[in-house]
TORLUMNU-257137 format. One record per residue (C-alpha): x, y, z; residue in one letter. Coordinates in nm, 2 decimals. Layout:
TORLUMNU-257137
<fimi xx="X" yy="Y" zz="Z" residu="a"/>
...
This chain:
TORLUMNU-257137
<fimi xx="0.00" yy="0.00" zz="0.00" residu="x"/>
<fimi xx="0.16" yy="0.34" zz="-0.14" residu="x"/>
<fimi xx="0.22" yy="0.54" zz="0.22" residu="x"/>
<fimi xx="0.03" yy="0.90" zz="0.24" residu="x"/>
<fimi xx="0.25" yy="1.16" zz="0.39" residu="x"/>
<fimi xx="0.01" yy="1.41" zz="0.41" residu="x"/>
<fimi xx="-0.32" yy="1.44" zz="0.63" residu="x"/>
<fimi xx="-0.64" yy="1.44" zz="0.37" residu="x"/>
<fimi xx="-0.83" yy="1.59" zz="0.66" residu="x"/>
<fimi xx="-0.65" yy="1.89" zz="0.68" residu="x"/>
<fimi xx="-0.69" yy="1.94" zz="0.27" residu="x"/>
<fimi xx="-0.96" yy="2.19" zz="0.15" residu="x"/>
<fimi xx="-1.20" yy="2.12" zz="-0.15" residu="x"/>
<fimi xx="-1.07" yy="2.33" zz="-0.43" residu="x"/>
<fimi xx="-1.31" yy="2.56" zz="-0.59" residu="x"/>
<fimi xx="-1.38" yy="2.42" zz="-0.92" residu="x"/>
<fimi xx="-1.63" yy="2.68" zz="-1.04" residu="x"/>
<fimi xx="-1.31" yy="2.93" zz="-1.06" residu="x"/>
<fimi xx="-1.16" yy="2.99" zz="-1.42" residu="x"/>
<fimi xx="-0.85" yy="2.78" zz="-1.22" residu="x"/>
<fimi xx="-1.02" yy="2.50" zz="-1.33" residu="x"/>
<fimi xx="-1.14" yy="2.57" zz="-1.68" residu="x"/>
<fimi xx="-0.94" yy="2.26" zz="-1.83" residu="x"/>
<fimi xx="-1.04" yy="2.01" zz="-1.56" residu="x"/>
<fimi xx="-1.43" yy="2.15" zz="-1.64" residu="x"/>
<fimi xx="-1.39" yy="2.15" zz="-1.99" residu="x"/>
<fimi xx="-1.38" yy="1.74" zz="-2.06" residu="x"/>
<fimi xx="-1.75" yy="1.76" zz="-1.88" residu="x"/>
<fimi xx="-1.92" yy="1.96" zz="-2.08" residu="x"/>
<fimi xx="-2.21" yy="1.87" zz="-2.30" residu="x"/>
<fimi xx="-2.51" yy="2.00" zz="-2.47" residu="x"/>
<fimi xx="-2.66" yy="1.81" zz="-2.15" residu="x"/>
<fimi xx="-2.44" yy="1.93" zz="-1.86" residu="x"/>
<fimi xx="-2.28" yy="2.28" zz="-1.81" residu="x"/>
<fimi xx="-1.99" yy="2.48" zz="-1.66" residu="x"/>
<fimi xx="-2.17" yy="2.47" zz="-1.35" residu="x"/>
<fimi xx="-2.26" yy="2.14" zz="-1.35" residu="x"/>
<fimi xx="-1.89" yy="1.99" zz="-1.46" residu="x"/>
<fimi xx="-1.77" yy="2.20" zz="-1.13" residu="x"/>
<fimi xx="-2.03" yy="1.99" zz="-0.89" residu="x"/>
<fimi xx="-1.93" yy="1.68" zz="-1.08" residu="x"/>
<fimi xx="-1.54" yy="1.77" zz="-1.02" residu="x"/>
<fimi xx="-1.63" yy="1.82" zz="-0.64" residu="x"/>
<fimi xx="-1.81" yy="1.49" zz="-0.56" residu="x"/>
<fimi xx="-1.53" yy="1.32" zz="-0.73" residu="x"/>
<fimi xx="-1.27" yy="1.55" zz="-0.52" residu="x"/>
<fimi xx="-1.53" yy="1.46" zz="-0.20" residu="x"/>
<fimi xx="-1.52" yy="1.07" zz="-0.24" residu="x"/>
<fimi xx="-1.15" yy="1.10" zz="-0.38" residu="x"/>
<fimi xx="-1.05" yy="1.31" zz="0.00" residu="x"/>
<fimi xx="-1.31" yy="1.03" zz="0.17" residu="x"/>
<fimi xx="-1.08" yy="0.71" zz="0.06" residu="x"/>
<fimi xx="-0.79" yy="0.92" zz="0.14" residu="x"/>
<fimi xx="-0.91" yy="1.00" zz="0.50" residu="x"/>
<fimi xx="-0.96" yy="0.63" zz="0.55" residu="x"/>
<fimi xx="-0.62" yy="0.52" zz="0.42" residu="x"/>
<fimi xx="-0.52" yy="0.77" zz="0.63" residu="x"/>
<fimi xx="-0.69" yy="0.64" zz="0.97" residu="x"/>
<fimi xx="-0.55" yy="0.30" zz="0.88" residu="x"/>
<fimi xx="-0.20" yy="0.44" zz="0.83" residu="x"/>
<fimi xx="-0.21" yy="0.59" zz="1.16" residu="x"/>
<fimi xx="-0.39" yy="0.30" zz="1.33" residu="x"/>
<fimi xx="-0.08" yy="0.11" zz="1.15" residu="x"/>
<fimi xx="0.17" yy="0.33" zz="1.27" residu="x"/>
<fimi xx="0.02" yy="0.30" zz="1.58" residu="x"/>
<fimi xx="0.02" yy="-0.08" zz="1.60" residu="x"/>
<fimi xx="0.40" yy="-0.10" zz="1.51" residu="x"/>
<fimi xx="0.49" yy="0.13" zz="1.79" residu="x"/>
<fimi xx="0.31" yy="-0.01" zz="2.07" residu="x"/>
<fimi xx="0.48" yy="-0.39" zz="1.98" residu="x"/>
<fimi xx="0.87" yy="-0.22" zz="1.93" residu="x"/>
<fimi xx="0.79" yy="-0.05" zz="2.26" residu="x"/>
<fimi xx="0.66" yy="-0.42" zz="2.40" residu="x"/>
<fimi xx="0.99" yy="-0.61" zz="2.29" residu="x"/>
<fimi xx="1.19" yy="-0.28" zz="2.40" residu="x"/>
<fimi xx="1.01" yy="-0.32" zz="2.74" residu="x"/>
<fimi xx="1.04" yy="-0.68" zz="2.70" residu="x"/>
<fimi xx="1.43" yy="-0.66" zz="2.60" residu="x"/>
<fimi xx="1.46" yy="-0.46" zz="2.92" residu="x"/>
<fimi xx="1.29" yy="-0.69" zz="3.12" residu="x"/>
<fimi xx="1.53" yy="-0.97" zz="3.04" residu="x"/>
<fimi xx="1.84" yy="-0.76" zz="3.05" residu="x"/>
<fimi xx="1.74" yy="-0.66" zz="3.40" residu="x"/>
<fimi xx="1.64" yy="-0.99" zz="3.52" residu="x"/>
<fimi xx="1.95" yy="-1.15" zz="3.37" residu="x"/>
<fimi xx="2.16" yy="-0.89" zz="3.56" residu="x"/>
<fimi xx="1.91" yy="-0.90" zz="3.89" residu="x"/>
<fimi xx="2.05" yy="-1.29" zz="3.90" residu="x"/>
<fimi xx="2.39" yy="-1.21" zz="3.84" residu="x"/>
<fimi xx="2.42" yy="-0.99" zz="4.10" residu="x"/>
<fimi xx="2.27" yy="-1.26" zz="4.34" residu="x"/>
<fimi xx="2.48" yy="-1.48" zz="4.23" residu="x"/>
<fimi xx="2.80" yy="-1.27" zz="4.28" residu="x"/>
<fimi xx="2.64" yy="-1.16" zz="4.62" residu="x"/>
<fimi xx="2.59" yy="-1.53" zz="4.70" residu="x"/>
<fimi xx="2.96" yy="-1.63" zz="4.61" residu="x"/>
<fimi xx="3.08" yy="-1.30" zz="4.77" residu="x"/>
<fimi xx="2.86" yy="-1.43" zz="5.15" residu="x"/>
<fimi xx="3.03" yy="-1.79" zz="5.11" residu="x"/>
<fimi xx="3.36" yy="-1.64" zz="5.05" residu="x"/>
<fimi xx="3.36" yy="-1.38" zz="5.26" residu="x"/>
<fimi xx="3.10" yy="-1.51" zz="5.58" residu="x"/>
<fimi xx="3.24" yy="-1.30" zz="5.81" residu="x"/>
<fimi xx="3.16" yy="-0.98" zz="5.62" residu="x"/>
<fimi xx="2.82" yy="-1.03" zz="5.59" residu="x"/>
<fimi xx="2.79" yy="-1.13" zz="6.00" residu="x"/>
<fimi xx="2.50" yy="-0.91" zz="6.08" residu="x"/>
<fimi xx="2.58" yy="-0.73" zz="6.44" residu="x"/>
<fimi xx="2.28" yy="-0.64" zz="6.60" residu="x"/>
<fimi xx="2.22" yy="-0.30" zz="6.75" residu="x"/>
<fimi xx="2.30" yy="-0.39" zz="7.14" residu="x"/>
<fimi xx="2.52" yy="-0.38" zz="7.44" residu="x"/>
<fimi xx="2.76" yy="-0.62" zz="7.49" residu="x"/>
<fimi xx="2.63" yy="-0.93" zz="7.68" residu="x"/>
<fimi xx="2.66" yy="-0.96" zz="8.04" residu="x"/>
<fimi xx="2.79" yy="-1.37" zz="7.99" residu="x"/>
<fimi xx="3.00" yy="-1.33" zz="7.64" residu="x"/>
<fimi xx="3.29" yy="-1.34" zz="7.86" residu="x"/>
<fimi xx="3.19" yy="-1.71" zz="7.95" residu="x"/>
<fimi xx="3.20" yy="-1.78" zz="7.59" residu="x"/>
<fimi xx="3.45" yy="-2.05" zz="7.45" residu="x"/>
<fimi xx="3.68" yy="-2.01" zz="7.16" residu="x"/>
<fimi xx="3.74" yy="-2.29" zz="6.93" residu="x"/>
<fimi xx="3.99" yy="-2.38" zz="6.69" residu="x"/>
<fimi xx="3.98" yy="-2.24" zz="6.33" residu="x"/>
<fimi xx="4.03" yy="-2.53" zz="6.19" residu="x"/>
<fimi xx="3.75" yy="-2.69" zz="6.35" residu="x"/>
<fimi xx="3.53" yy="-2.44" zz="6.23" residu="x"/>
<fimi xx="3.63" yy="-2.46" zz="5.89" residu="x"/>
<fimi xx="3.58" yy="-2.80" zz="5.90" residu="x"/>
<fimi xx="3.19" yy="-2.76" zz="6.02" residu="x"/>
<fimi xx="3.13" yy="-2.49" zz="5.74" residu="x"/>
<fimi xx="3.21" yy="-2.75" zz="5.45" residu="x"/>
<fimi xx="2.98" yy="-3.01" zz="5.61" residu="x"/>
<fimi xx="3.27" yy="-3.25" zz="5.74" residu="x"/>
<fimi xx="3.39" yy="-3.46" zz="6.01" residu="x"/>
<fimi xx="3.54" yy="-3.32" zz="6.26" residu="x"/>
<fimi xx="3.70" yy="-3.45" zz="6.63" residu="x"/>
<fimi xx="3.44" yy="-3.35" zz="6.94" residu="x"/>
<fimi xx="3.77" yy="-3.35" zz="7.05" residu="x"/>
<fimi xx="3.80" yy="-2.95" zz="6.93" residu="x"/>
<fimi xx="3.50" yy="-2.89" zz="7.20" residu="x"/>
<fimi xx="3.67" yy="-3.05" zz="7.50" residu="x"/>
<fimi xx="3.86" yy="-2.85" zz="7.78" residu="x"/>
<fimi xx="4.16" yy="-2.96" zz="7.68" residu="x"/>
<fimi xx="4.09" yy="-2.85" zz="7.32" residu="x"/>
<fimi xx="3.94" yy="-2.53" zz="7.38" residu="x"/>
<fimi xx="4.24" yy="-2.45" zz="7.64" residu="x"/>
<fimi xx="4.47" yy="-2.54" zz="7.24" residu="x"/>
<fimi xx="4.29" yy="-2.33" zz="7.06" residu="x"/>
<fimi xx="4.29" yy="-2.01" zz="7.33" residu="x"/>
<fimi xx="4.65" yy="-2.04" zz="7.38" residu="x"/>
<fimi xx="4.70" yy="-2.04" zz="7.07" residu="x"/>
<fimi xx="4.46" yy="-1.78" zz="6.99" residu="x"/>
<fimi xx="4.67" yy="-1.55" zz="7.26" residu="x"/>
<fimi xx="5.04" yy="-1.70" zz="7.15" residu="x"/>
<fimi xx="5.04" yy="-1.79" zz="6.76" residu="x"/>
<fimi xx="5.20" yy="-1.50" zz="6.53" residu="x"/>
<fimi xx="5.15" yy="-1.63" zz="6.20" residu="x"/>
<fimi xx="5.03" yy="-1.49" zz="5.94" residu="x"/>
<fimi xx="5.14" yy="-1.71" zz="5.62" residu="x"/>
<fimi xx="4.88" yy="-1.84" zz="5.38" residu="x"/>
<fimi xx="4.84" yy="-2.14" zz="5.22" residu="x"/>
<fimi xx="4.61" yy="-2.26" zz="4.90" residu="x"/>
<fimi xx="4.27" yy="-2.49" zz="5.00" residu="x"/>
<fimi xx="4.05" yy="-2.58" zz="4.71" residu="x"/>
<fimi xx="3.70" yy="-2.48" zz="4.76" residu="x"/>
<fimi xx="3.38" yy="-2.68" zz="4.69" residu="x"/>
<fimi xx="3.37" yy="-2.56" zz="4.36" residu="x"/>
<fimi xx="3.72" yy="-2.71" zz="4.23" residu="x"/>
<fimi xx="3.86" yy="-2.32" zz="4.28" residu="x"/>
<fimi xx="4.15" yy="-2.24" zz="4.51" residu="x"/>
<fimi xx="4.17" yy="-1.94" zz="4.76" residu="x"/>
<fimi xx="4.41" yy="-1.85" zz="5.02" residu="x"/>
<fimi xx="4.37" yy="-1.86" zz="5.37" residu="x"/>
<fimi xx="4.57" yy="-1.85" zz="5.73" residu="x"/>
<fimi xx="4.78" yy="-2.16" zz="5.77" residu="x"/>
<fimi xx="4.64" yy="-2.16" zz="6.11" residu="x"/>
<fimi xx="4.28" yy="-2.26" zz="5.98" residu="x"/>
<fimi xx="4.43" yy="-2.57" zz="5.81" residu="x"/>
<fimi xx="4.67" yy="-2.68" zz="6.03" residu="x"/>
<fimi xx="4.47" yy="-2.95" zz="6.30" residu="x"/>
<fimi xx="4.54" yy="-2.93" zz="6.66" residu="x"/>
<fimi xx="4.86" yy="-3.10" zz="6.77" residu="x"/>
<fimi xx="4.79" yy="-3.39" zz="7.00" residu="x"/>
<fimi xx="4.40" yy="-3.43" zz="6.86" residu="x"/>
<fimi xx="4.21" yy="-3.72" zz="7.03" residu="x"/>
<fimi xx="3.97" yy="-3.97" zz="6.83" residu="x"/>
<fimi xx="3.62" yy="-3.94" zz="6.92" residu="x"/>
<fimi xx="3.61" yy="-4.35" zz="7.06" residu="x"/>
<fimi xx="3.95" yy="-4.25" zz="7.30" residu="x"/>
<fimi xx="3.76" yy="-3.95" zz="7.48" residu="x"/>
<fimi xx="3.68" yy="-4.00" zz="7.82" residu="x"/>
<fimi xx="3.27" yy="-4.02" zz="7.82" residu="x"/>
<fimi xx="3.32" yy="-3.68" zz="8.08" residu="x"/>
<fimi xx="3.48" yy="-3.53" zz="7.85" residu="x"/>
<fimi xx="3.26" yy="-3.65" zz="7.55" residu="x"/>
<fimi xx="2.94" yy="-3.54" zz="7.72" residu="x"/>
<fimi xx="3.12" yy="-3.15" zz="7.79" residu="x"/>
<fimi xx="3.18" yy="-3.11" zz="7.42" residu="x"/>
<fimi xx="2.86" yy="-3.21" zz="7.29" residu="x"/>
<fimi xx="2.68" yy="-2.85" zz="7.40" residu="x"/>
<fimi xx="2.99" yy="-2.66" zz="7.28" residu="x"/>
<fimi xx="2.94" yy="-2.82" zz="6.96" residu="x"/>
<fimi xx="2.61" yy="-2.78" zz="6.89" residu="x"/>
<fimi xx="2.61" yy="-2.45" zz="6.98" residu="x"/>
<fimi xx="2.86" yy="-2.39" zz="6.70" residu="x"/>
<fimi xx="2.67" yy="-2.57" zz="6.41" residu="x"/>
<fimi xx="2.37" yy="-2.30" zz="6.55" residu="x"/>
<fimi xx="2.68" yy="-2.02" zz="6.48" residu="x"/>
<fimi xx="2.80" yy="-2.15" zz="6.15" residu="x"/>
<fimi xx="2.46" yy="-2.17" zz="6.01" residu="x"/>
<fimi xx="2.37" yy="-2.51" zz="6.01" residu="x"/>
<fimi xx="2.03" yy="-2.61" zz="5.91" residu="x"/>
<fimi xx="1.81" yy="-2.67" zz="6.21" residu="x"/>
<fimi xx="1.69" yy="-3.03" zz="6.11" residu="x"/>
<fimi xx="2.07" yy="-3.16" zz="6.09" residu="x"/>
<fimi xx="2.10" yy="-2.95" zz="6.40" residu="x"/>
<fimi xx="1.80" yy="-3.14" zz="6.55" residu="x"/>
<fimi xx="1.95" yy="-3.49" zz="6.42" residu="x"/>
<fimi xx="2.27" yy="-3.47" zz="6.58" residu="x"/>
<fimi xx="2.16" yy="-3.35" zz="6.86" residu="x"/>
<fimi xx="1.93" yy="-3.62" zz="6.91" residu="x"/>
<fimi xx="2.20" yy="-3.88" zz="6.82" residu="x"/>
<fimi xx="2.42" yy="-3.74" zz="7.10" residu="x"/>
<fimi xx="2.11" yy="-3.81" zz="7.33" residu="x"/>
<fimi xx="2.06" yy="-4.15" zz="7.21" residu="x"/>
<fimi xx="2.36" yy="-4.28" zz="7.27" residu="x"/>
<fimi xx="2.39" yy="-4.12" zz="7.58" residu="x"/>
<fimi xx="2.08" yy="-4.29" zz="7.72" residu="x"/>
<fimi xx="2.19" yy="-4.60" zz="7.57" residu="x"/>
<fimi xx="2.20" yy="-4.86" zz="7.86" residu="x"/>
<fimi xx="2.59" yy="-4.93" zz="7.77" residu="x"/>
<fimi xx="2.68" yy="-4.53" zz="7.83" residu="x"/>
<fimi xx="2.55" yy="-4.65" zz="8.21" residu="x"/>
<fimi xx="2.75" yy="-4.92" zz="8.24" residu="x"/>
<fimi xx="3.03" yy="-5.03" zz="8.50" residu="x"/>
<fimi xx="3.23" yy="-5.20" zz="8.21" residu="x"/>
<fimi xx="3.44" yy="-4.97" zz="8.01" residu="x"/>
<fimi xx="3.44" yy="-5.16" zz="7.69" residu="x"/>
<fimi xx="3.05" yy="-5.11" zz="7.67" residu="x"/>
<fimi xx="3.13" yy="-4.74" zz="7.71" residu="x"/>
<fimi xx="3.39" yy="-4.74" zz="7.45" residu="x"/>
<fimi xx="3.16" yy="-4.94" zz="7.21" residu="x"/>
<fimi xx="2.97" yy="-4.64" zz="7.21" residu="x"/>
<fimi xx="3.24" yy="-4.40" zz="7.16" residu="x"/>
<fimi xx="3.37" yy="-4.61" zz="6.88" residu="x"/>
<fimi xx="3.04" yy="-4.67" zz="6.66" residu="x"/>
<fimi xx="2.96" yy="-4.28" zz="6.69" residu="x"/>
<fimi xx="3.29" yy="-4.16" zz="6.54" residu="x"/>
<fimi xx="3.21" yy="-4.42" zz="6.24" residu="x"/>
<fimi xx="2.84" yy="-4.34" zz="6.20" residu="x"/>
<fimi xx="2.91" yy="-3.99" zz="6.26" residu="x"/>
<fimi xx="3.23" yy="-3.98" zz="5.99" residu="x"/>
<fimi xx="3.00" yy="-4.19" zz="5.76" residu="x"/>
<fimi xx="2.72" yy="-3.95" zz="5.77" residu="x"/>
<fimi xx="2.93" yy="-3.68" zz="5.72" residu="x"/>
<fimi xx="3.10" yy="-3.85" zz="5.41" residu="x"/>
<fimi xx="2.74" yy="-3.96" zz="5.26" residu="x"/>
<fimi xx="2.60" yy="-3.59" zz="5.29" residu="x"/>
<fimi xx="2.74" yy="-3.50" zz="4.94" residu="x"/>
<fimi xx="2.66" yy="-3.82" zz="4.80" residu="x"/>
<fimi xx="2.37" yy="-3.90" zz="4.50" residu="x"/>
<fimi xx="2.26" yy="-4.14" zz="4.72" residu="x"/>
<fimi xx="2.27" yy="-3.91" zz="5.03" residu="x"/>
<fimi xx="2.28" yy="-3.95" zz="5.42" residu="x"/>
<fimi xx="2.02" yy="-4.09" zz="5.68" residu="x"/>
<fimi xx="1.89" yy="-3.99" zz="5.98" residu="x"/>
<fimi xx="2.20" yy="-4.06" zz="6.22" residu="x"/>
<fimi xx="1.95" yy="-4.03" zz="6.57" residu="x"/>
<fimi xx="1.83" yy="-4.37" zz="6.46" residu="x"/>
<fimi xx="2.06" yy="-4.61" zz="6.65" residu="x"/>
<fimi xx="2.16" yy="-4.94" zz="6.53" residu="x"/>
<fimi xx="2.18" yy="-5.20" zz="6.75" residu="x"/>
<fimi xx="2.34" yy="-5.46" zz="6.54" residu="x"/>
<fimi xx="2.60" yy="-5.23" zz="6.46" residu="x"/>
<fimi xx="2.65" yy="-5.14" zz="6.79" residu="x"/>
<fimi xx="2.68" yy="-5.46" zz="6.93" residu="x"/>
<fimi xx="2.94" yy="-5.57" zz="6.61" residu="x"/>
<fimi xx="3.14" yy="-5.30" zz="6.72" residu="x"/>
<fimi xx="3.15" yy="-5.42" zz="7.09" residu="x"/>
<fimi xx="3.24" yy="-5.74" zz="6.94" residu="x"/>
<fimi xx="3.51" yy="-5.63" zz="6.76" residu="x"/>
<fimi xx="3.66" yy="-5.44" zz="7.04" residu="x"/>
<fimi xx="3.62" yy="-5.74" zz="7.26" residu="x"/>
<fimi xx="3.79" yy="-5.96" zz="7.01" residu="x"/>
<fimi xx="4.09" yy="-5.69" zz="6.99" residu="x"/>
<fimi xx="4.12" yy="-5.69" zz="7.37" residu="x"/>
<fimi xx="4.09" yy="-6.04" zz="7.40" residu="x"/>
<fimi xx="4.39" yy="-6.11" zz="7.14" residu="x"/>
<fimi xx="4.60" yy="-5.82" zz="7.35" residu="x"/>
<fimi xx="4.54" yy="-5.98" zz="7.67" residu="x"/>
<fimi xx="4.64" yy="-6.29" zz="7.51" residu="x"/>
<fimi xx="4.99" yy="-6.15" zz="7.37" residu="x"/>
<fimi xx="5.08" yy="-6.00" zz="7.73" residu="x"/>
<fimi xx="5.02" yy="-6.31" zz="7.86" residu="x"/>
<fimi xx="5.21" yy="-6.51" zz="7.64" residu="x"/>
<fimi xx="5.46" yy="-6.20" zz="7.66" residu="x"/>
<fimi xx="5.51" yy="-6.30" zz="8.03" residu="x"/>
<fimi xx="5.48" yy="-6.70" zz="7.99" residu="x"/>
<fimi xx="5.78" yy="-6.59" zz="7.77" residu="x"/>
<fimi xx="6.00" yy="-6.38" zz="7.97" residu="x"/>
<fimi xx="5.98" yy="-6.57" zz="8.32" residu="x"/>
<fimi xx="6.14" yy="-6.87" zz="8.21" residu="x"/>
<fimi xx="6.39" yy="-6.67" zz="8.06" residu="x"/>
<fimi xx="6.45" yy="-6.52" zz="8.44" residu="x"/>
C-alpha cells in the first residue's frame, strides 16, 4: 500500500467553479451538462476521492500506531530480560561473595555487649572450617583440653602465612595456615573419656547454630548425642560397653558426614543401630581379648627366661 504523507483531513475542497479549473471542467461539458454542472461533478469526485484518502489515512495511523506499541513491548520486554539476567547475576555474585567472605556479611545487632560473652569459649579455626564445608570433625575440638589449644594459641600464635585450600567448587583461595593446620595432639572421638565426651557435645552444637547449620541436621545430631547417651551401655560399670559407644559414633558420625554430598545421600543418624553397635562391641572385645592374650604369652615368655 503506497504510504500518504500528508493528512487528507487537513486538505480543502478546491473551488472548481473558478476559471483555475477551466481545463479540468472542460472534458465535462455537454449539450446536457454545463460549466456549472462539470464544477459539482469535479467536487463529488474530489469529496469521495478526500473520503478514501481520510480512511487510508486512519488505517496508516492505526498502523503506525500498532507497530509502535509492539517495538515498545519487545523494548520493554528486551529490558525486562536484561534486568532480570543482571538481577541474577548480582545474586549470584552476592551469594559467592557471603560464602567467600562469611564474616563480612555477620550481621551485628544494635545492642550492648552481653553480660555472659565473657563465658564464651573459643574454638579452633580449623574446626570451624571444617563444620562450614559439612565435614567430620574431632568433638575433641569442643573439649577443655581443646578449647584450652585453641585459646593459647589464639593468645600466642604469630602467624600470618597463607596457604592454598581448594573450595567446593574445584577453585582455590588462600587462607591462614592456622585454619588448616589440626590441633597438635588431637584425640579420636572413641578414645575420649565419656566426661569429656558429654562437655563437648553443647559446645558443639552451639557452634553448628553459629555457623549456620540447618536446624533439622541440627536437630538430628543432637538427638543422636542423646541416644547414645541414654543407651544402657553409656551406664554401664564396664568400660568396653562405654567405649563401644564412643567407637560406633565416630564411624556413624564420619560416615554420615561422608554420605551428605553423596547422590545417594545421608540418613537420619538419631536412629541407633543395634546390630551395629553390638558388632562393634564385638570387635573391640575380640581386639582386647587377642592383646590380653599377647601380654600373657609375653610373660609366659619372659619368666622362664628369668
Amino acid at each position: 500500500m503506497t504510504r500518504l504523507h500528508a493528512d487528507p483531513n487537513s486538505e480543502q475542497c478546491p473551488d472548481f467553479a473558478s476559471a483555475e479549473f477551466q481545463s479540468s471542467r472542460a472534458p465535462l461539458l455537454s449539450p446536457t451538462s454545463d460549466d456549472a454542472q462539470a464544477a459539482a461533478t469535479l467536487r463529488t469526485i474530489w469529496t469521495a476521492t478526500n473520503a478514501t484518502l481520510k480512511a487510508k489515512w486512519q488505517l496508516q495511523l492505526d498502523a503506525e500506531a500498532l507497530e509502535l506499541t509492539e517495538q515498545q513491548r519487545l523494548r520493554d520486554e528486551a529490558e525486562a530480560q536484561r534486568l532480570e539476567a543482571q538481577a541474577q547475576l548480582d545474586a549470584t555474585t552476592a551469594d559467592e561473595d557471603r560464602k567467600k567472605n562469611r564474616i563480612h556479611h555477620i550481621p551485628i545487632p544494635s545492642r550492648p555487649r552481653p553480660k555472659r560473652a565473657a563465658e564464651s569459649f573459643l574454638v579452633s579455626d580449623f574446626a570451624l572450617r571444617k563444620l562450614d564445608k559439612a565435614q567430620f570433625v574431632e568433638l575433641y575440638y569442643w573439649t577443655n583440653k581443646g578449647l584450652a589449644d585453641a585459646r593459647l594459641n589464639f593468645l600466642t600464635t604469630d602467624d600470618d602465612s597463607m596457604v592454598p585450600s581448594a573450595a567446593a567448587d574445584g577453585s582455590t583461595s588462600w587462607i591462614a595456615a592456622s585454619v588448616a593446620r589440626p590441633a597438635a595432639g588431637v584425640i579420636a572421638d572413641h578414645l575420649l573419656a565419656p566426661l569429656d565426651f558429654s562437655r563437648a557435645i553443647p559446645r558443639f552444637i552451639a557452634s553448628l547454630e553459629q555457623r549456620g547449620w540447618e536446624d533439622s541436621r541440627i536437630v538430628m545430631l543432637a538427638n543422636f548425642f542423646g541416644a547414645l547417651m541414654l543407651h544402657n551401655y553409656w551406664c554401664s560399670d564396664n568400660a568396653l560397653e562405654q567405649r563401644a559407644l564412643l567407637a560406633y559414633e565416630e564411624d556413624q558420625r564420619r560416615a554420615w558426614h561422608q554420605a551428605i554430598p553423596l547422590a545417594s545421600g545421608a540418613w537420619d543418624i538419631s536412629i541407633l543401630d543395634e546390630t551395629e553397635i553390638s558388632q562393634t562391641f564385638d570387635r573391640l572385645y575380640h581386639s582386647e581379648r587377642d592383646r590380653a592374650d599377647r601380654e600373657f604369652d609375653l610373660k609366659i615368655f619372659i619368666i622362664p627366661c628369668l
